[in-house]
C-alpha positions as CSV (number, residue, x, y, z in Angstrom):
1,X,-31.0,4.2,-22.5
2,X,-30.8,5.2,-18.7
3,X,-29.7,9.1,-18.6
4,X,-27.8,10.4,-15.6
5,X,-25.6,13.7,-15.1
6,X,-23.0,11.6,-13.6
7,X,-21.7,7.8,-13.9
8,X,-19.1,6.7,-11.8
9,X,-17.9,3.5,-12.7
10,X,-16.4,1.1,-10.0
11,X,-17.9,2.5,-6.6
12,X,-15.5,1.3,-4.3
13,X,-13.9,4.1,-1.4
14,X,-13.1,6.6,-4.2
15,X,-16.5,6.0,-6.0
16,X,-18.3,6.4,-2.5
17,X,-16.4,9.3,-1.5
18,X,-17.2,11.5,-4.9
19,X,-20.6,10.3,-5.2
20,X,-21.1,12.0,-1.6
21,X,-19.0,14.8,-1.7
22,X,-20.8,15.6,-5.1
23,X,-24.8,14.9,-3.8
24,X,-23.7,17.3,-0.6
25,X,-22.6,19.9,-3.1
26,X,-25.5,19.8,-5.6
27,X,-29.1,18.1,-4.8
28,X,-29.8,18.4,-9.1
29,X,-27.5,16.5,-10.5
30,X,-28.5,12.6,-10.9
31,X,-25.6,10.3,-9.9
32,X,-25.1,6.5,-10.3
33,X,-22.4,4.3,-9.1
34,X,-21.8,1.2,-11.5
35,X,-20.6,-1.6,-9.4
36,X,-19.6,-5.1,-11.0
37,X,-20.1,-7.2,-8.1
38,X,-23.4,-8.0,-5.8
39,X,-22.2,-5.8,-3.1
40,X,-19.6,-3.0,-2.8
41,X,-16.6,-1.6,-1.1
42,X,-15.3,-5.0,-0.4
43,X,-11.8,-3.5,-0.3
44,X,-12.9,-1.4,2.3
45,X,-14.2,-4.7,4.1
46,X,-10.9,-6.4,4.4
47,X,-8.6,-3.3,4.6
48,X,-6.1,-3.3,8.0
49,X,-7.2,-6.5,8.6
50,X,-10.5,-6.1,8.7
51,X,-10.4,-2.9,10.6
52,X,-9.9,-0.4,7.6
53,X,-6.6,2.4,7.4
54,X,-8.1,5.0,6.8
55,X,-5.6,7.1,6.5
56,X,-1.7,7.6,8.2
57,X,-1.4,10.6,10.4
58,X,0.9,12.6,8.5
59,X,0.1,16.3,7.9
60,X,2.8,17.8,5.7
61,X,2.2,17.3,2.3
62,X,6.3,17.0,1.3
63,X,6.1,14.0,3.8
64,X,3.5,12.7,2.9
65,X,4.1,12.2,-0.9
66,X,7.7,10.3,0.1
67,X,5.7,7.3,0.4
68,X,4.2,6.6,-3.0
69,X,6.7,5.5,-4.8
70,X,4.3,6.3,-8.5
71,X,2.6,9.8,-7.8
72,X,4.9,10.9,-5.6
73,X,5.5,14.4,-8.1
74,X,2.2,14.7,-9.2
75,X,0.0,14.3,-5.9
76,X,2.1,17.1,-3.9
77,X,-0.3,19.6,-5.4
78,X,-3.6,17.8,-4.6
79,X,-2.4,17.3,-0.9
80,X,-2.2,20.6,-0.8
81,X,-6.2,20.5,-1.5
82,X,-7.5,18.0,0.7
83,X,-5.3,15.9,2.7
84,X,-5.1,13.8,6.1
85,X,-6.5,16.6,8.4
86,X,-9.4,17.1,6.1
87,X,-9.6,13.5,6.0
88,X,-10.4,13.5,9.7
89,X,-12.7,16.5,9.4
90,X,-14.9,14.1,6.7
91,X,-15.3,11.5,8.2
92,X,-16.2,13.3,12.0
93,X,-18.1,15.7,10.9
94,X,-20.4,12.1,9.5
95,X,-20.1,10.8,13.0
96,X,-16.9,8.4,12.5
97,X,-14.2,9.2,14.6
98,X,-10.8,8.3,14.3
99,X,-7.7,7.4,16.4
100,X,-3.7,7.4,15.7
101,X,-1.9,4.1,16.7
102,X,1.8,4.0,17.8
103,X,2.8,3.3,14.5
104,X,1.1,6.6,12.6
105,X,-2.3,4.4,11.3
106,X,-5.5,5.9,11.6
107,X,-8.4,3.5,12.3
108,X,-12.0,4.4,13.2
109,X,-12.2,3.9,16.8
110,X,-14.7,1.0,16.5
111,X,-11.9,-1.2,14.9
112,X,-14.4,-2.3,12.4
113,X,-14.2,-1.6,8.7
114,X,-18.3,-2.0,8.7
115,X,-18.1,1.4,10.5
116,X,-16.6,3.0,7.2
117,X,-19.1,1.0,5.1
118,X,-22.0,2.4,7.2
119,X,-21.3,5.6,6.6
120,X,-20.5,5.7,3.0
121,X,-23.9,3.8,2.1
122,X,-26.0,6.3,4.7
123,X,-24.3,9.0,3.3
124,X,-25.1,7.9,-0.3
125,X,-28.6,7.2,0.1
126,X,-28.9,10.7,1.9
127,X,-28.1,12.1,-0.9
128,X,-29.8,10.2,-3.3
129,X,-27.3,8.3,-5.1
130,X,-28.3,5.2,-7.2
131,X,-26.3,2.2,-6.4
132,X,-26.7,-0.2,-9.2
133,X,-24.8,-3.7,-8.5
134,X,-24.2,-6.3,-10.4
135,X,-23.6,-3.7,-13.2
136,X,-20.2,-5.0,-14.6
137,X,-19.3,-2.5,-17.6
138,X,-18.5,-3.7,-21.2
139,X,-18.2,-0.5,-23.2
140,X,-17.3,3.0,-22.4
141,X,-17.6,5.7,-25.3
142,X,-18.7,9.1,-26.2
143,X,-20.6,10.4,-28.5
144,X,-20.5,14.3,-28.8
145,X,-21.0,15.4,-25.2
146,X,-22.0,12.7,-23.7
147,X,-20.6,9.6,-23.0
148,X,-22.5,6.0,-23.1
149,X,-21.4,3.1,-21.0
150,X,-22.7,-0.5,-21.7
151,X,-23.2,-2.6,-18.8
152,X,-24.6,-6.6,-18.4
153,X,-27.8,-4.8,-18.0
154,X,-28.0,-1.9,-20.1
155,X,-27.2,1.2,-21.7
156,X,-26.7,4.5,-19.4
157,X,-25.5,8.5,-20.6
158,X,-24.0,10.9,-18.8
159,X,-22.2,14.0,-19.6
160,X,-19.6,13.5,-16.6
161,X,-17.6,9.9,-15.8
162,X,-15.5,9.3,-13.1
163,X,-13.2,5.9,-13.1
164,X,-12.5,4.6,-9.8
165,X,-12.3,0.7,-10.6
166,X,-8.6,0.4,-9.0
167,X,-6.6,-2.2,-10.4
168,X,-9.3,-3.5,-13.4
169,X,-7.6,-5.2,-16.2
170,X,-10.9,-4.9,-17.9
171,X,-11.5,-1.4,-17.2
172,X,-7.8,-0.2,-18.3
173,X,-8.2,-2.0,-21.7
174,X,-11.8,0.0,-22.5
175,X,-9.4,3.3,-21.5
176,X,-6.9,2.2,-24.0
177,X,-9.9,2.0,-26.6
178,X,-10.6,6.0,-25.3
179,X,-6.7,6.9,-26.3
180,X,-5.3,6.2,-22.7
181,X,-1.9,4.8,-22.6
182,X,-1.8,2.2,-19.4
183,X,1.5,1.5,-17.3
184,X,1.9,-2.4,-17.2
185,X,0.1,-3.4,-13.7
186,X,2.7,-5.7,-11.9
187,X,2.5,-6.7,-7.9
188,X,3.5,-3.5,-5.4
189,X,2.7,-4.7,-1.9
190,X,4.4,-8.4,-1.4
191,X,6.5,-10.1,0.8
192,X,9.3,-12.2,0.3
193,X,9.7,-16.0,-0.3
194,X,12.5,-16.8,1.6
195,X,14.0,-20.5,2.5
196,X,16.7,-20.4,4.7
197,X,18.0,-22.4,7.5
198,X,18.5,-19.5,10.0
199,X,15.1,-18.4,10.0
200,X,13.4,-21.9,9.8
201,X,11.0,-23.0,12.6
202,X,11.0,-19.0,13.6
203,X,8.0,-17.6,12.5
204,X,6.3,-14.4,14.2
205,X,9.9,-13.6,15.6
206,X,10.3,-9.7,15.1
207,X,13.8,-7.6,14.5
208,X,12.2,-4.6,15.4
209,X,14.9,-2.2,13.4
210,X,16.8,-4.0,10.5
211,X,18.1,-2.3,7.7
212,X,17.8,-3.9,4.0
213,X,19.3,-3.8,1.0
214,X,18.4,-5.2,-2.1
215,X,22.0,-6.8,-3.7
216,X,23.2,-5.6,-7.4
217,X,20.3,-2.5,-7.0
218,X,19.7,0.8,-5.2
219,X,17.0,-0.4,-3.3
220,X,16.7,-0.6,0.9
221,X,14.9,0.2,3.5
222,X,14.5,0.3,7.3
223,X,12.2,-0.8,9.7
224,X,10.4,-3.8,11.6
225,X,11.0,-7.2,10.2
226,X,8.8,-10.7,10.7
227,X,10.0,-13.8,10.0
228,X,7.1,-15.5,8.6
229,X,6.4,-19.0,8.0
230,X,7.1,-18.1,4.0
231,X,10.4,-16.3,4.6
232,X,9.7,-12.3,5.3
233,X,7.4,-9.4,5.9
234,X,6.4,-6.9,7.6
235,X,6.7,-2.8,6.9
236,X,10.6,-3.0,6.1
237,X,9.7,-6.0,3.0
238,X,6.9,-4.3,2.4
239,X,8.5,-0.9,1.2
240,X,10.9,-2.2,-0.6
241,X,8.5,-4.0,-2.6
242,X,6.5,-1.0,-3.2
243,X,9.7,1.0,-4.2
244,X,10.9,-1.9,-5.9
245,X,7.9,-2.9,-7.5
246,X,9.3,-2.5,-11.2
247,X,13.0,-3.9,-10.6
248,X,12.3,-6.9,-8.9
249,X,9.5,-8.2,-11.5
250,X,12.2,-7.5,-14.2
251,X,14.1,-9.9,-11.5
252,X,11.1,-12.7,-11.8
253,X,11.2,-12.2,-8.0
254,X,14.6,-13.8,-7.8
255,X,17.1,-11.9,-6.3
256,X,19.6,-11.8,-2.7
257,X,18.7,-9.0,0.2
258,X,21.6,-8.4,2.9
259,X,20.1,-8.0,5.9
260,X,21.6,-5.8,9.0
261,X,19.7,-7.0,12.0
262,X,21.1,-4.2,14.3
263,X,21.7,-1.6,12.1
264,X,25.4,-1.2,12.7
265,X,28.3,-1.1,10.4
266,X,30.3,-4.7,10.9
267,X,33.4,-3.0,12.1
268,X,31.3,-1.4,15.4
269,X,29.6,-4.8,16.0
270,X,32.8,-6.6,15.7
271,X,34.3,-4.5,18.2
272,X,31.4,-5.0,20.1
273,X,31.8,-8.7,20.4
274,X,35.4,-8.3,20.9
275,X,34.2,-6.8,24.4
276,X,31.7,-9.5,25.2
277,X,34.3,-11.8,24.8
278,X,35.8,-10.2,27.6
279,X,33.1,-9.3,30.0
280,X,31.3,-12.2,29.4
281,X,34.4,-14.8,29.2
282,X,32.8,-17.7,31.2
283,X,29.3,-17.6,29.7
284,X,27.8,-19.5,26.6
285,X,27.3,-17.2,23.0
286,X,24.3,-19.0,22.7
287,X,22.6,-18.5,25.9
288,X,24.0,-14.7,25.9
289,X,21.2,-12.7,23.8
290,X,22.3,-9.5,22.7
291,X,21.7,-5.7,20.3
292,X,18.4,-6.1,21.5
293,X,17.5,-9.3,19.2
294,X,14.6,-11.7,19.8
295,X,16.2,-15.1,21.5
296,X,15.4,-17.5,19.2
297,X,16.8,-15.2,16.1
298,X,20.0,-14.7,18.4
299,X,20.5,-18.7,18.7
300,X,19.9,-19.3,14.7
301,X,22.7,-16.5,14.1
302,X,24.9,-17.8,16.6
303,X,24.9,-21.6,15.2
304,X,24.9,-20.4,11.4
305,X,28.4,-19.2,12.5
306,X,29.6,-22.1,13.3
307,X,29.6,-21.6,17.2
308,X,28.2,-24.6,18.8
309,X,25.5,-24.3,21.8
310,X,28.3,-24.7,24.8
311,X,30.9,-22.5,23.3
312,X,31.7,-19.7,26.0
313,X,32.8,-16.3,24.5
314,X,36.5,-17.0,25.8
315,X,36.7,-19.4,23.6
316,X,35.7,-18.0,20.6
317,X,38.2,-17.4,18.1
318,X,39.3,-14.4,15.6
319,X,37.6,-16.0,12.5
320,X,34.2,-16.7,14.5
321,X,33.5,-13.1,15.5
322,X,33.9,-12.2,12.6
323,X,31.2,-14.6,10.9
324,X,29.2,-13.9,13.6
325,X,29.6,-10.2,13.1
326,X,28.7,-10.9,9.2
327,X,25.5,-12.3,10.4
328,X,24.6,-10.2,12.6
329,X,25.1,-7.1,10.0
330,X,25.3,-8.7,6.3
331,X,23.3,-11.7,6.3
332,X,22.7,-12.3,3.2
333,X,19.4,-14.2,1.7
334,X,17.9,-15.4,-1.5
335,X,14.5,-14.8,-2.3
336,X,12.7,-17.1,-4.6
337,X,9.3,-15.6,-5.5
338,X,6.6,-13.7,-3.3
339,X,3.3,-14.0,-1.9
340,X,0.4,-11.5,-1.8
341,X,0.1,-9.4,1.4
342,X,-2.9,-10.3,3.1
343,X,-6.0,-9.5,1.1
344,X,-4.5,-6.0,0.2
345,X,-3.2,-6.7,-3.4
346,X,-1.9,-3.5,-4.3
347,X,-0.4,-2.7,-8.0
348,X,2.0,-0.3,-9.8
349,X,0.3,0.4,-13.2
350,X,-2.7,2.0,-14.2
351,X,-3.4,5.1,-16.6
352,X,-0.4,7.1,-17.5
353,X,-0.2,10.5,-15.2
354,X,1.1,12.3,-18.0
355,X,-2.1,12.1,-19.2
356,X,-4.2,13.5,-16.4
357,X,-4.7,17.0,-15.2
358,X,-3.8,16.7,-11.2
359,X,-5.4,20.2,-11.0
360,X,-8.5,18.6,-11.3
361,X,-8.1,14.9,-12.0
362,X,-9.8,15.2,-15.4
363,X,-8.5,13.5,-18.3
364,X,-6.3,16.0,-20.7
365,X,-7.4,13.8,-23.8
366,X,-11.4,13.7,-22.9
367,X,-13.2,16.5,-21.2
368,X,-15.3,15.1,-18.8
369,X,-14.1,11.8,-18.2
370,X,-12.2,11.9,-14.5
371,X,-10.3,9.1,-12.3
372,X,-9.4,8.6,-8.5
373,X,-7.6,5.9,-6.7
374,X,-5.5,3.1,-7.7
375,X,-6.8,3.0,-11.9
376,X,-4.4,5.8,-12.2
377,X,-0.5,4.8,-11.9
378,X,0.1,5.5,-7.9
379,X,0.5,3.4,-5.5
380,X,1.9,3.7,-2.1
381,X,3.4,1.5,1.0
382,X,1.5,0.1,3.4
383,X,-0.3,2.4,6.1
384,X,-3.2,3.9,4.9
385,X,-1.5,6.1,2.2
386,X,-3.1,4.3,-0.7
387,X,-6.8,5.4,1.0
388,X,-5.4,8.7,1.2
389,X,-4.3,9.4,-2.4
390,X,-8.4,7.8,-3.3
391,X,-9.8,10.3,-0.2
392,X,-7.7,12.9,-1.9
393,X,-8.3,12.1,-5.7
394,X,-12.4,12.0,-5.2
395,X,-12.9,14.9,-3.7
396,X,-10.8,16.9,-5.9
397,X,-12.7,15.2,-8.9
398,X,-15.8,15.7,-7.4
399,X,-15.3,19.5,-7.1
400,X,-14.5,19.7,-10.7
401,X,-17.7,17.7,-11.8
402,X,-19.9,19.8,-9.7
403,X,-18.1,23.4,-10.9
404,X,-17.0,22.7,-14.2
C-alpha cells in the first residue's frame, strides 16, 4: 500500500488547483493526484473552444451566484472567500495573464487553453505533487482515520481525500457506497433541436436580443440567438437549458418555445407596422428589413406570414400585420430533442449539497473526505462560471486540508 497525506481523486482544474494551492501552503505534506486517463485536464483542453474561460468578469458575489442555477444559495458564502478577482490574482501572480472580452469572458491572453495547462503542470511539479495517470479508481473506503482507495494499479492511504472527478458516474456510485445521496445527473448545457421552415437554410444568422419563453412553464430567458444548422443556440438556448435542466428532461426534450425576436410586446410592433405601411407604401415587405433583424431572418418571417416577395406595404392587409406581428414577437417552435454543446457537456446532478459543509467543502458525513467542482450538484450557464465555482471550491478545500 502506497501512503500519502493527501489523495485527490480526478485531477482535472479543481484537482490541479488544490494540489497547488495546498504544496504552496505546506512543503510536508505528500500529495497525489489520481487521474483515470493517460493525460489530464482534458476539459481544460477543449474549454471556450479551445481557448479555456477561465472565469466571467463579474465581481459581486450576489451577481455572480444568479447564474448557477444548482448552488446558487450555497456558493454565496464561498465567493465571499475566493472569487473572480482572486481568480485573476492566481493565475498572474504564476505569470498567466488574463483579458475581459465584450461579452464579460475572461480568457488568458494567449488564446490558448495549453497556456492554462502549462501552468498547472509547472506549478504542480514545483511543488512536488505526484501525478499518477492511468490510475482509474475502483474502491474508495476508510478504515479508522484513514481512508484507502483501490486503483487499476494499486492500493494508496491517505488521511485527507478530495473528489474532483466532475460528472463521474463511476465515482458518484463509490460515494453512494460512503453514505452520499447523489442528485440524478441529467444534460445542463444543450441546445435545441429545432425543424422548422422559417429558419431552414439559415444557419449562423444571429437575432442579437430575443427574448424566450419556454410554453406551459416558467422558464425564459434573454439574449443573443443562432440559428444553427440543428435548430438553435447560442447564450439565450443555452440558459434556459441550464435553468431548465430538470423540467425539460421530465419533457423528454419535447416541448414549444415562443420566441420574440425584437423583444417588444405584439401590440407596439403592430403599431409599428401600421406606420411602415404608411411611410414605406410603395416599397416591397420583403426587401424592407427592419427592428434591427438579420436579412435573411427578416425574408423567412415575412413569407411565413403569408406575404409574398413583391407585396408592397400599401398593400398589405389588416389580417397580415397582424401574422406578421405574431412572428415577429410570438413565434412559436417545437423542439424535438437536443444536442450536446460543443465538447462542454455540462450536468445538473452530483452529490447532494445538503450534505456538504460550504464552510469548508468537507463532507458533513465523513471527516476528511472533501469535493470541488462539478461532482457536487452545481452547475452554471455558459461563460466561465462553471470554472469559477471549481477555482472557488479547491482553494477553499485546500485551506481546510492544510489547517484542519
Amino acid at each position: 500500500m502506497i501512503k500519502k497525506d493527501v489523495i485527490i481523486v480526478g485531477g482535472g482544474a479543481a484537482g490541479f488547483f488544490a494540489a497547488i494551492n495546498i504544496g504552496e501552503q505546506s512543503s510536508d505534506l505528500n500529495i497525489a493526484i489520481l487521474e483515470r486517463g493517460k493525460e489530464g485536464l482534458t476539459k481544460v483542453k477543449v474549454s471556450g473552444g479551445g481557448r479555456c474561460n477561465v472565469t466571467h468578469a463579474e465581481f459581486i458575489p450576489q451577481e455572480l451566484v444568479l447564474n448557477y442555477p444548482r448552488g446558487e444559495k450555497e456558493l454565496l458564502g464561498p465567493f465571499h472567500q475566493f472569487m473572480t478577482g482572486d481568480t485573476i490574482e492566481w493565475f498572474e501572480k504564476r505569470g498567466v495573464e488574463l483579458k475581459i472580452e465584450d461579452d464579460g469572458r475572461m480568457f488568458p491572453i494567449s488564446n490558448s487553453s495549453q497556456t492554462i495547462i502549462n501552468c498547472f503542470l509547472n506549478e504542480a511539479e514545483k511543488y512536488g505533487v505526484e501525478v499518477l495517470y492511468n490510475h482509474s479508481v475502483k474502491s474508495i473506503g476508510k478504515k479508522g482515520d484513514e481512508f484507502e482507495i483501490e486503483t487499476i494499479q494499486g492500493l494508496f492511504s491517505a488521511k485527507k481525500v478530495l473528489v474532483t472527478t466532475g460528472s463521474n458516474t463511476k465515482i458518484w456510485a463509490l460515494l453512494e457506497n460512503l453514505g452520499h445521496t447523489i442528485s440524478q445527473p441529467v444534460p445542463s448545457l444543450f441546445t435545441f433541436n429545432i425543424s422548422d421552415e422559417r429558419i431552414k437554410a439559415i444557419p449562423g444568422v444571429v437575432a442579437k436580443d430575443a427574448e424566450i419563453k419556454v410554453l406551459e412553464t416558467d422558464l425564459w430567458s434573454e439574449g443573443p440567438l443562432l440559428i444553427t444548422h440543428w435548430g438553435m443556440s447560442a447564450p439565450s438556448i443555452l440558459k434556459l437549458s441550464a435553468f431548465g435542466a430538470l423540467e425539460l428532461a421530465k419533457q423528454d426534450y419535447k416541448f414549444q418555445i415562443e420566441v420574440n425576436f425584437i423583444k417588444q410586446p405584439f401590440d407596439e410592433c403592430l403599431d409599428i407596422l401600421k406606420e411602415l405601411k404608411q411611410n414605406l407604401a410603395k416599397k416591397t415587405v420583403f426587401k424592407s428589413t427592419q427592428f434591427d433583424l438579420p436579412k435573411r431572418l427578416w425574408h423567412k418571417l415575412v413569407l411565413a406570414s403569408k406575404i409574398m416577395e413583391d407585396t408592397r406595404w400599401a398593400d398589405l392587409n389588416r389580417a397580415q400585420l397582424e401574422i406578421l406581428s405574431s412572428q415577429l414577437t410570438q413565434a412559436v417552435f417545437n423542439v424535438d430533442g437536443k444536442s450536446t454543446f460543443k465538447e462542454e457537456f455540462v450536468t445538473a446532478g452530483g452529490v447532494n449539497l445538503k450534505e456538504v459543509n460550504f464552510k469548508t467543502f468537507e463532507s458533513k458525513y465523513i471527516n476528511g473526505l472533501y469535493f470541488a467542482g462539478e461532482v457536487l450538484n452545481i452547475d452554471a450557464v455558459t461563460g466561465g462560471f462553471n470554472f469559477q465555482n471549481a477555482w472557488t471550491g479547491a482553494y477553499i478545500a485546500a485551506n481546510n486540508i492544510v489547517n484542519s
